[in-house]
Backbone as numpy.savetxt, mean C-alpha at the origin, in Angstrom:
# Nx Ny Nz CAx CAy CAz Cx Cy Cz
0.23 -14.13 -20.24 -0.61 -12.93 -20.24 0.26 -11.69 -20.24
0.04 -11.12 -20.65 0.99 -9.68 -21.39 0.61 -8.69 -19.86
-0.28 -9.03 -19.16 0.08 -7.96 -17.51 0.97 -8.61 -17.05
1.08 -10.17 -16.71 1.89 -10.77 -16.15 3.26 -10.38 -16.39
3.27 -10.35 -17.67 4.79 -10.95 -18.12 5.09 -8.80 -17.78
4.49 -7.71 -17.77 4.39 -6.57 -17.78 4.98 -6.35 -15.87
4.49 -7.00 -15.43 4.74 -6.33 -14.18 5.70 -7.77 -13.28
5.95 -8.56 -14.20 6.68 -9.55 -13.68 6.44 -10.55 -12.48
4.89 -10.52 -12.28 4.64 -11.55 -11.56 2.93 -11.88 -11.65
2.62 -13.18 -11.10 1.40 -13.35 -11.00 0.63 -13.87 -10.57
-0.94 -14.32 -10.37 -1.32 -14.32 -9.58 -2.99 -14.83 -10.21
-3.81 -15.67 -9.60 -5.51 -15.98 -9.48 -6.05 -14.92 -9.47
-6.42 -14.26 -10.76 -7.46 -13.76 -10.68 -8.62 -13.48 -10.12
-9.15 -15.17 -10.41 -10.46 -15.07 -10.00 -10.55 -15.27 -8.55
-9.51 -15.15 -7.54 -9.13 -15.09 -6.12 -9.90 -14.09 -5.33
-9.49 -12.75 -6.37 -9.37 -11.91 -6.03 -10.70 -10.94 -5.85
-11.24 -10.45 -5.02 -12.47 -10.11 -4.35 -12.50 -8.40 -5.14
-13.95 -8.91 -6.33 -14.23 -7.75 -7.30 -14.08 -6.63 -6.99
-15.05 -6.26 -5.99 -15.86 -5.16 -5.26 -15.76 -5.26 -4.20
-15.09 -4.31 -3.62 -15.00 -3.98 -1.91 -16.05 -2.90 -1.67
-16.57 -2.72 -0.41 -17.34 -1.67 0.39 -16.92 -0.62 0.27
-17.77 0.06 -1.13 -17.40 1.71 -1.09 -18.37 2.71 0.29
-17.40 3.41 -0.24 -18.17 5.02 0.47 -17.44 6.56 0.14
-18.10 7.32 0.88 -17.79 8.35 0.01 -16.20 9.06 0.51
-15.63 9.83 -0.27 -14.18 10.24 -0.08 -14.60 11.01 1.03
-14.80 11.71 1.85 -14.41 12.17 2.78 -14.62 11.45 3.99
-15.76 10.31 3.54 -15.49 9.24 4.83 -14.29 8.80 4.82
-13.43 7.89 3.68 -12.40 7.25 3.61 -11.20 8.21 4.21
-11.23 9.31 4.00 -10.33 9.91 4.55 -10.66 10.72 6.01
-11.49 10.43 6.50 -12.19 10.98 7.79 -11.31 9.80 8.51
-11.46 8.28 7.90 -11.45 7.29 8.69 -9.68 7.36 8.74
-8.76 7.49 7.58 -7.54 7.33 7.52 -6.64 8.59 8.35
-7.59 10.01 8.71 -7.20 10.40 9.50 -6.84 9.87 11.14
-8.23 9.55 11.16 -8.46 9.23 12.34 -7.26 7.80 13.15
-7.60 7.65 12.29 -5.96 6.11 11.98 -5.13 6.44 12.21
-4.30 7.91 12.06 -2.82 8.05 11.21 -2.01 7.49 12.10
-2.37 7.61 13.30 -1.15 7.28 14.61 -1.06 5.47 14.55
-2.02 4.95 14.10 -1.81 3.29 14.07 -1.24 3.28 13.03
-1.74 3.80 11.98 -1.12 3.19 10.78 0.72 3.69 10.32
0.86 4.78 11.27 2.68 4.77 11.09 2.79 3.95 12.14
2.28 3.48 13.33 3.41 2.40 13.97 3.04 1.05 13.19
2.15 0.79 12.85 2.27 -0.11 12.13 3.36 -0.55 10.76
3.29 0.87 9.92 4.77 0.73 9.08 5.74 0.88 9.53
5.86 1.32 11.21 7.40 1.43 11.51 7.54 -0.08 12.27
7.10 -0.80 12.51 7.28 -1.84 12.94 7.77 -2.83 11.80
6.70 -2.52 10.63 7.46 -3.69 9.11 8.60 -3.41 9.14
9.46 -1.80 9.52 10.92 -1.76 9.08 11.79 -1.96 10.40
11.07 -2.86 11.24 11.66 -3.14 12.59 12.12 -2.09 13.40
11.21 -0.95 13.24 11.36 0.71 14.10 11.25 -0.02 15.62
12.00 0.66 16.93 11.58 0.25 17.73 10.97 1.07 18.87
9.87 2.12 18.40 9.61 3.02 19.05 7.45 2.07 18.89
7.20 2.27 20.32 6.03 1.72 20.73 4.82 2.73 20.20
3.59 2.19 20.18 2.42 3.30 19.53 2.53 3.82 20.94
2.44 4.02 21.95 2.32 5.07 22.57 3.56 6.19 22.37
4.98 5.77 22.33 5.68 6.90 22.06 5.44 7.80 20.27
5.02 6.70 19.47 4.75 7.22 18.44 3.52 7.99 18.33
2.29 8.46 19.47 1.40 8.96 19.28 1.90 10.37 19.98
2.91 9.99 21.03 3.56 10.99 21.56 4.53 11.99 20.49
4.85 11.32 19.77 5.95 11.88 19.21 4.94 12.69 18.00
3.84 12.47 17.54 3.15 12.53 16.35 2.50 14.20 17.13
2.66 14.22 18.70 1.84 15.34 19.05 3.04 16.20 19.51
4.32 16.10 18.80 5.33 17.01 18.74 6.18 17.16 19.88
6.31 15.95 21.00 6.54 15.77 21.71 8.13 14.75 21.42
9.80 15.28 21.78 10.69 14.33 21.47 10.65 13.26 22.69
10.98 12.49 21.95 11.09 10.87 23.11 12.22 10.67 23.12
12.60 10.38 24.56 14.63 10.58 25.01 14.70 9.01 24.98
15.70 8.88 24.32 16.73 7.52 24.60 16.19 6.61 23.42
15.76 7.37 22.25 15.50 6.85 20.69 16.66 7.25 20.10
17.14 6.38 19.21 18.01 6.75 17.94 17.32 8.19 17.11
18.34 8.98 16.58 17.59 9.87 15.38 16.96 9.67 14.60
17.53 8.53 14.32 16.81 8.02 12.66 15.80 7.47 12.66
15.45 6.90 14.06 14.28 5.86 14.28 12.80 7.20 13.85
13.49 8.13 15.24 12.64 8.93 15.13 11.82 9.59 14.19
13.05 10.08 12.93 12.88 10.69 11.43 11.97 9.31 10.95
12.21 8.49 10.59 11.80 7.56 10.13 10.00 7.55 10.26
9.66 7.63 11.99 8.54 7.88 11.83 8.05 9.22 11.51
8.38 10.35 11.95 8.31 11.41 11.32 7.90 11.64 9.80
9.21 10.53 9.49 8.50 10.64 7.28 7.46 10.15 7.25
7.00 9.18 7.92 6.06 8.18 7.54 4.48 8.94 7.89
5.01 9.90 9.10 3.53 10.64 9.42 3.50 11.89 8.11
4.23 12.22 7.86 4.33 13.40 6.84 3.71 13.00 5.53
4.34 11.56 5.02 4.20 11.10 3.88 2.33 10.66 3.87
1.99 10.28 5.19 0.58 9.98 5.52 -0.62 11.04 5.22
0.08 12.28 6.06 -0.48 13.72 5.71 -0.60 13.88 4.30
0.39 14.23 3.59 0.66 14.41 2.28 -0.32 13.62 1.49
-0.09 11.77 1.72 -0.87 11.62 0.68 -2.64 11.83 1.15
-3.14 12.19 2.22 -4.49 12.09 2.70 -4.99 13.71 1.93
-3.54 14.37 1.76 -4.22 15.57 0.80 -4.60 15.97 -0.55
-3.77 14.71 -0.75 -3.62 14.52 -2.26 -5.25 13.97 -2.66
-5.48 12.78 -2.05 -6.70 12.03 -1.99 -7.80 13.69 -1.59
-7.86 14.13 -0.78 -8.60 15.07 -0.32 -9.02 16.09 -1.47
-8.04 16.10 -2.05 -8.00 18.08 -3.14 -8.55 16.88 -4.50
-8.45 15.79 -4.68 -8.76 14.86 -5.98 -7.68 14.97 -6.81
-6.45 14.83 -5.86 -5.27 15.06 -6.98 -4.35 13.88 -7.05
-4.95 12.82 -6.27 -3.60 11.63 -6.48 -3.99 11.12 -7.91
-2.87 11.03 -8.41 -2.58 9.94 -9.53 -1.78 8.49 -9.17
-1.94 7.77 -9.91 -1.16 6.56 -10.30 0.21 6.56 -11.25
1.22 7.59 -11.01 1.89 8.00 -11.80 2.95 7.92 -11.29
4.20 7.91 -12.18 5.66 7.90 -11.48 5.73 9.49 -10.87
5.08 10.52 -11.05 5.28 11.82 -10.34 4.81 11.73 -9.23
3.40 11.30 -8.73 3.16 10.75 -7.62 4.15 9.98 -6.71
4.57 8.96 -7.37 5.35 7.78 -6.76 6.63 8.41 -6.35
7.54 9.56 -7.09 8.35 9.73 -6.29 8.30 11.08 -5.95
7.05 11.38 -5.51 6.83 12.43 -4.78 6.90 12.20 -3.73
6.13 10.83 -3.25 5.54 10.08 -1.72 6.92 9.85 -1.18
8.13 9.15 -2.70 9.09 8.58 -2.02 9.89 9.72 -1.18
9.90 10.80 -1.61 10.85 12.21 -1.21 10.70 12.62 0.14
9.29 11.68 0.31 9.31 12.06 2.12 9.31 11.17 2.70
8.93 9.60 2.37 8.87 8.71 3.03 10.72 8.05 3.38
11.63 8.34 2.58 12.57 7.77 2.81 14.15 9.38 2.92
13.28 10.05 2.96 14.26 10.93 2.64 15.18 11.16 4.55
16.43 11.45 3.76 17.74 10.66 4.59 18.08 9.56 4.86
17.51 8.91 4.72 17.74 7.50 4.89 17.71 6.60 3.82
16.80 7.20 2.32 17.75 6.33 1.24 18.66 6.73 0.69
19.95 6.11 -0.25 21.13 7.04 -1.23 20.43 8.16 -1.81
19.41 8.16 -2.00 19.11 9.32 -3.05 17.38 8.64 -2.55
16.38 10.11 -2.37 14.66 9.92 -2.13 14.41 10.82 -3.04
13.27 10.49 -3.96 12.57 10.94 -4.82 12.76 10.96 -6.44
13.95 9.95 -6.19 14.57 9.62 -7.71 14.59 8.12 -7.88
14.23 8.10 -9.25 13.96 6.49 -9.67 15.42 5.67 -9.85
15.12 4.68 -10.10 16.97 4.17 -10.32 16.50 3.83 -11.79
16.85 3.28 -12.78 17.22 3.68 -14.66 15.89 2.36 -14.67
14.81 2.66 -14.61 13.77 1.07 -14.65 12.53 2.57 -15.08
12.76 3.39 -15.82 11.55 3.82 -16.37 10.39 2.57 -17.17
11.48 2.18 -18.17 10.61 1.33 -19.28 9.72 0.44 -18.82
10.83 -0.29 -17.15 9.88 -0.84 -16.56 8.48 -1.02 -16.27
8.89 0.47 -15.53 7.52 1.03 -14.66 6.52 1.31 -15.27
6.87 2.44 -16.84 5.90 2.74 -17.76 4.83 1.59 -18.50
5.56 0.10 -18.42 5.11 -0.96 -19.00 3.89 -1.44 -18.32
4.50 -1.27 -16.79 3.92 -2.53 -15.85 2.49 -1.10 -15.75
2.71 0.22 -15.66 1.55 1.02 -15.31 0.42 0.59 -16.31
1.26 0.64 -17.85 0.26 0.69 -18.69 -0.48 -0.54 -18.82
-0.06 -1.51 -18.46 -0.72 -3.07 -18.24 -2.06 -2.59 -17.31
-1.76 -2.14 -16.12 -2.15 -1.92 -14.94 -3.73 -1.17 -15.16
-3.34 -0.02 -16.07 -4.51 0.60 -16.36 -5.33 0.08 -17.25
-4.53 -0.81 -18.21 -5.71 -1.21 -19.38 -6.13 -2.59 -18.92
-5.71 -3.06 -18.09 -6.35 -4.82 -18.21 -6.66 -4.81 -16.62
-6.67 -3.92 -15.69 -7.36 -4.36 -14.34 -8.48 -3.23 -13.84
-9.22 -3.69 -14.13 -10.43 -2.24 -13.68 -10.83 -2.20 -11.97
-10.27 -3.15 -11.33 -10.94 -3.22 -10.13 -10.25 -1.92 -9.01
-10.77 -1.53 -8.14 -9.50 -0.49 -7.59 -8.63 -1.37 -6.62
-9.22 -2.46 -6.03 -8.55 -3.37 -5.02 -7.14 -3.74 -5.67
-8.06 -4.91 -6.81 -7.02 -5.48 -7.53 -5.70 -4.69 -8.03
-5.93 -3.71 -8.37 -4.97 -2.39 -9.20 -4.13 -2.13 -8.16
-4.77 -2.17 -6.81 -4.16 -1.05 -5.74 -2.95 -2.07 -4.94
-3.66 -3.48 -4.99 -2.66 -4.71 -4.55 -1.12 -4.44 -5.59
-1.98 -4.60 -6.80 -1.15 -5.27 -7.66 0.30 -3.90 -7.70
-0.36 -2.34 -7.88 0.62 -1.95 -7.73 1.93 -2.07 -6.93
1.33 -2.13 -5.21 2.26 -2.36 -3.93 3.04 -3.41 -4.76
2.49 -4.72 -5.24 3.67 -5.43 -5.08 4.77 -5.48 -6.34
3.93 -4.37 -7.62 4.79 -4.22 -8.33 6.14 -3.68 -8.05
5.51 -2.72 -7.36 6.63 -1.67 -6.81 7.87 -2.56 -5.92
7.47 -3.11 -5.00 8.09 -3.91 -3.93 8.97 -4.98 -4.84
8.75 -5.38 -5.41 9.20 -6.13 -6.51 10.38 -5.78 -7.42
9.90 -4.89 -8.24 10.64 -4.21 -9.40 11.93 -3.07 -8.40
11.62 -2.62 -7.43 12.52 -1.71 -6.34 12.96 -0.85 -7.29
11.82 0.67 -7.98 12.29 1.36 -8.45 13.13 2.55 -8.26
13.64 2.52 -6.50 13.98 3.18 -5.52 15.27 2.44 -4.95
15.85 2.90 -4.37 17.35 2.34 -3.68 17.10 1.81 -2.07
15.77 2.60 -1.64 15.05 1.64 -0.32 14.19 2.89 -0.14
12.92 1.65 0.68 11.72 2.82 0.72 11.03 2.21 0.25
10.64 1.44 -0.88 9.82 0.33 -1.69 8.30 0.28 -1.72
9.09 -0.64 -0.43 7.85 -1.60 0.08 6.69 -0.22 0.45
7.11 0.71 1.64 6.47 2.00 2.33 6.07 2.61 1.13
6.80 3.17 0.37 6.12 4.20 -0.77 5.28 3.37 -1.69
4.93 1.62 -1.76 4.31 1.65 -2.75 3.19 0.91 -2.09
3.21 0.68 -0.65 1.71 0.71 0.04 0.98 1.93 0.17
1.60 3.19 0.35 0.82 4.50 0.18 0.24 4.66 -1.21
1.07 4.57 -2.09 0.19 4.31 -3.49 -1.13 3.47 -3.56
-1.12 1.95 -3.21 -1.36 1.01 -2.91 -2.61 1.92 -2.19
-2.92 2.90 -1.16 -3.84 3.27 -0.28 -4.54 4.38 -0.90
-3.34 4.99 -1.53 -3.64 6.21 -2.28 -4.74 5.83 -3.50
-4.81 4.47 -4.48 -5.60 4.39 -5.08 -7.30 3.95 -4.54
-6.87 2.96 -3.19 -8.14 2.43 -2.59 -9.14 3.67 -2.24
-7.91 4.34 -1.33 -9.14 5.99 -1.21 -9.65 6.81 -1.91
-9.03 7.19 -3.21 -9.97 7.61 -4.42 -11.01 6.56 -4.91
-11.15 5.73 -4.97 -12.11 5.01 -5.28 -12.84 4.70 -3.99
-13.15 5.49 -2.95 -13.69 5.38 -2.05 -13.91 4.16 -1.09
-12.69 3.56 -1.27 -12.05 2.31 -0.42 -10.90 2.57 0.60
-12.16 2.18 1.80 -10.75 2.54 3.20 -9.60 1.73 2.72
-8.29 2.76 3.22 -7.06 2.17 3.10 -6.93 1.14 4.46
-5.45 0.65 3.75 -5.37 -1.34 4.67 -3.50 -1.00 5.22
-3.89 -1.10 6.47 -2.82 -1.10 7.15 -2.43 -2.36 7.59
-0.91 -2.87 7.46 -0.77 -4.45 7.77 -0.35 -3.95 9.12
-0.84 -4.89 9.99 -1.05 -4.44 12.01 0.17 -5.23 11.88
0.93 -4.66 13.25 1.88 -4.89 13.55 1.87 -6.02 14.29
0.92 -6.67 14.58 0.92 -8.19 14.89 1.15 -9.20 13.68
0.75 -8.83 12.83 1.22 -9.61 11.51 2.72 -9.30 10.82
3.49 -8.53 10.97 4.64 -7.98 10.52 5.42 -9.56 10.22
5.45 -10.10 10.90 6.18 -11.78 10.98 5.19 -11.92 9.00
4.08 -12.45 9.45 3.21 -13.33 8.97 4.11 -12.00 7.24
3.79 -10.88 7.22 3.76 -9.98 6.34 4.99 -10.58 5.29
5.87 -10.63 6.46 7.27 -10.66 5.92 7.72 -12.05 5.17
7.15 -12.92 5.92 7.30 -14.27 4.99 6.14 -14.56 3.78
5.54 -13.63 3.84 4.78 -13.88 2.93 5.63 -12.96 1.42
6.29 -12.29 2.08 6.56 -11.52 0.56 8.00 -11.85 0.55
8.50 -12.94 1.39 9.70 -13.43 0.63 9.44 -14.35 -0.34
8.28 -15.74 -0.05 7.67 -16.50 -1.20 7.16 -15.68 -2.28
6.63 -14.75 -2.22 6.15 -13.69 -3.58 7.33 -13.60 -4.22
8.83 -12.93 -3.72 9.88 -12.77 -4.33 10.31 -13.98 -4.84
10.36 -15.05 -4.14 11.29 -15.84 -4.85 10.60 -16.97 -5.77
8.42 -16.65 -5.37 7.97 -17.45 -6.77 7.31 -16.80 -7.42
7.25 -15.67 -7.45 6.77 -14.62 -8.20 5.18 -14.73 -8.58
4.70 -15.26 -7.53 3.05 -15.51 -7.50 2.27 -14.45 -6.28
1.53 -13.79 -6.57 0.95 -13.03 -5.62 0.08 -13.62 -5.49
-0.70 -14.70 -5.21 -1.95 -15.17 -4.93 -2.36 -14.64 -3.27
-0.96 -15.24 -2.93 -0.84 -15.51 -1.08 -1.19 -13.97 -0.76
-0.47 -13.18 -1.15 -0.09 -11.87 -0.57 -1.34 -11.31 -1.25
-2.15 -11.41 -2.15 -3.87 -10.61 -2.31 -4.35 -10.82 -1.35
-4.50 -12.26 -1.22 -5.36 -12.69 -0.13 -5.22 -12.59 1.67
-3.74 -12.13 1.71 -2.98 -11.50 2.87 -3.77 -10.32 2.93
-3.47 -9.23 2.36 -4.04 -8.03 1.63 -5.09 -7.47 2.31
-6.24 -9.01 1.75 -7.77 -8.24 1.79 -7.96 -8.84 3.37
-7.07 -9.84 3.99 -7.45 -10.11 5.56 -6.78 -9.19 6.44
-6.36 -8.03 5.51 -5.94 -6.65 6.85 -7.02 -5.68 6.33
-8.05 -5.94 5.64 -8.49 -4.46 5.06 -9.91 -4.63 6.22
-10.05 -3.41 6.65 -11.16 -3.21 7.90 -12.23 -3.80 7.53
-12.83 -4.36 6.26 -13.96 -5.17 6.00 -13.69 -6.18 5.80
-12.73 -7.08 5.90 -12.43 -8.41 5.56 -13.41 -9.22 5.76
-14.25 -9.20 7.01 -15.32 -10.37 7.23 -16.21 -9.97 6.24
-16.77 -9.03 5.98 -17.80 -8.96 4.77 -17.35 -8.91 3.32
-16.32 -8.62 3.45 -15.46 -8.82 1.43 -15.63 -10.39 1.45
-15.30 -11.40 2.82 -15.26 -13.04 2.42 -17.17 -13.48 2.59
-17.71 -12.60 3.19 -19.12 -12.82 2.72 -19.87 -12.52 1.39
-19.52 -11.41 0.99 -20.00 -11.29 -0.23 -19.26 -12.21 -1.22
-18.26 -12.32 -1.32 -17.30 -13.52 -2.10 -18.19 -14.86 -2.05
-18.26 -15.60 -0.77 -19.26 -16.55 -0.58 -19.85 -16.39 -1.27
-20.90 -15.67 -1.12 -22.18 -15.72 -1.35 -22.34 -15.02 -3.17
-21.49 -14.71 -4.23 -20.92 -14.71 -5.24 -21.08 -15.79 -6.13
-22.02 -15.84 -7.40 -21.71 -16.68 -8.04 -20.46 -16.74 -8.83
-19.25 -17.51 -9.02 -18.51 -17.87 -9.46 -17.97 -16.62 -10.73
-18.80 -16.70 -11.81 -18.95 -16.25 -12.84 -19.13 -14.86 -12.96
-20.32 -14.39 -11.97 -19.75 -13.08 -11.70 -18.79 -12.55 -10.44
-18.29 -13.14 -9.69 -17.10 -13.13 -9.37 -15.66 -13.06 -10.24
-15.67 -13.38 -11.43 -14.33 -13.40 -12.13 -14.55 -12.42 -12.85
-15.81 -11.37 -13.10 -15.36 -10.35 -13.60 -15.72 -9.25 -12.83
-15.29 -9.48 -11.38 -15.81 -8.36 -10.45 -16.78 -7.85 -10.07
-17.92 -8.52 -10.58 -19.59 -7.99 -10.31 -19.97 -8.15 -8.57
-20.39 -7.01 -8.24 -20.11 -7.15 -6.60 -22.17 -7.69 -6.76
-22.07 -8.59 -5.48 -23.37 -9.24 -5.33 -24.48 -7.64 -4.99
């Protein structure tokens, strides 16, 4: 299949849960506000940060926490900034799915801490390939919004930062399409991590969709409506 072979990996389609529980953009972003303090300790924990959600809610209310590394600190710092940023983007109706986007997010999410933030490494043709696959052959916003993260995570069009800048994308598309964004909880960080070393080394995302949609705040009702789904319109996304 010409997405596959486009974004270099793949994955069950018909796995993959059509239609998620819309609502309207300023709920989705009412709700991702309201989040922001879980959802950076939650990404600072994937990068083995070792600052607790209470110091990180502390720190988020401008408050320094003594006897942290700098970097730990910055680290969450980008990650709340990069959070802000993209909840405005979503807000004003200005996120795209675009490499200007992508290393816009990256410029704050990794900046000091990668060789170079907000610059691609020489994988344009890549990226331009795997986007244009992306837009013409997946209409779903779930599916699109998965598939990007793990393009990104994958292809590492960045020197580090990846994985972080291309779950904000990854969120950034769910919330324009009026789909709460999916934070992987920091109780799963283990489960997260072995799951996307088998992605890397068999280049099947089946596992990691279905990882995916069991962190997204509706999971029990995305696997009910799926159930309860005939087959057929299930494989082309028809939500019951």
């Amino acid at each position: 299949m010409e997405l596959f072979s486009a974004l270099g990996f793949h994955w069950n389609r018909s796995s993959v849960p059509g239609m998620l529980p819309t609502h309207s953009i300023e709920r989705v972003a009412f709700r991702f506000h309201r989040m922001l303090p879980e959802f950076v300790w939650d990404a600072s924990v994937l990068e083995g940060n070792p600052f607790t959600y209470p110091e990180v809610k502390t720190l988020l209310d401008g408050v320094t926490i003594g006897g942290r590394q700098i970097s730990d600190q910055e680290q969450v710092l980008n990650l709340a900034k990069s959070s802000k940023h993209l909840l405005a983007l979503v807000k004003a109706g200005k996120f795209s799915m675009d490499k200007a986007t992508f290393t816009e997010l990256h410029s704050l999410v990794a900046r000091n801490e990668a060789l170079e933030w907000g610059h691609f490494r020489d994988l344009n043709r890549v990226f331009s390939g795997g986007l244009q696959a992306l837009q013409d052959e997946v209409p779903q916003p779930f599916e699109k919004a998965a598939a990007f993260f793990l393009f990104g995570a994958l292809q590492q069009f960045f020197f580090d930062g990846n994985k972080r800048t291309s779950r904000f994308m990854m969120n950034g598309i769910l919330m324009s399409a009026g789909i709460d964004a999916i934070s992987v909880p920091a109780a799963k960080a283990q489960e997260f991590n072995e799951n996307m070393v088998r992605f890397y080394l068999e280049k099947d995302a089946t596992e990691m969709m279905a990882f995916l949609v069991d962190c997204h705040p509706d999971a029990a009702q995305i696997h009910e409506n799926k159930k309860n789904t005939p087959a057929g319109e299930r494989d082309h996304g028809i939500a019951p």
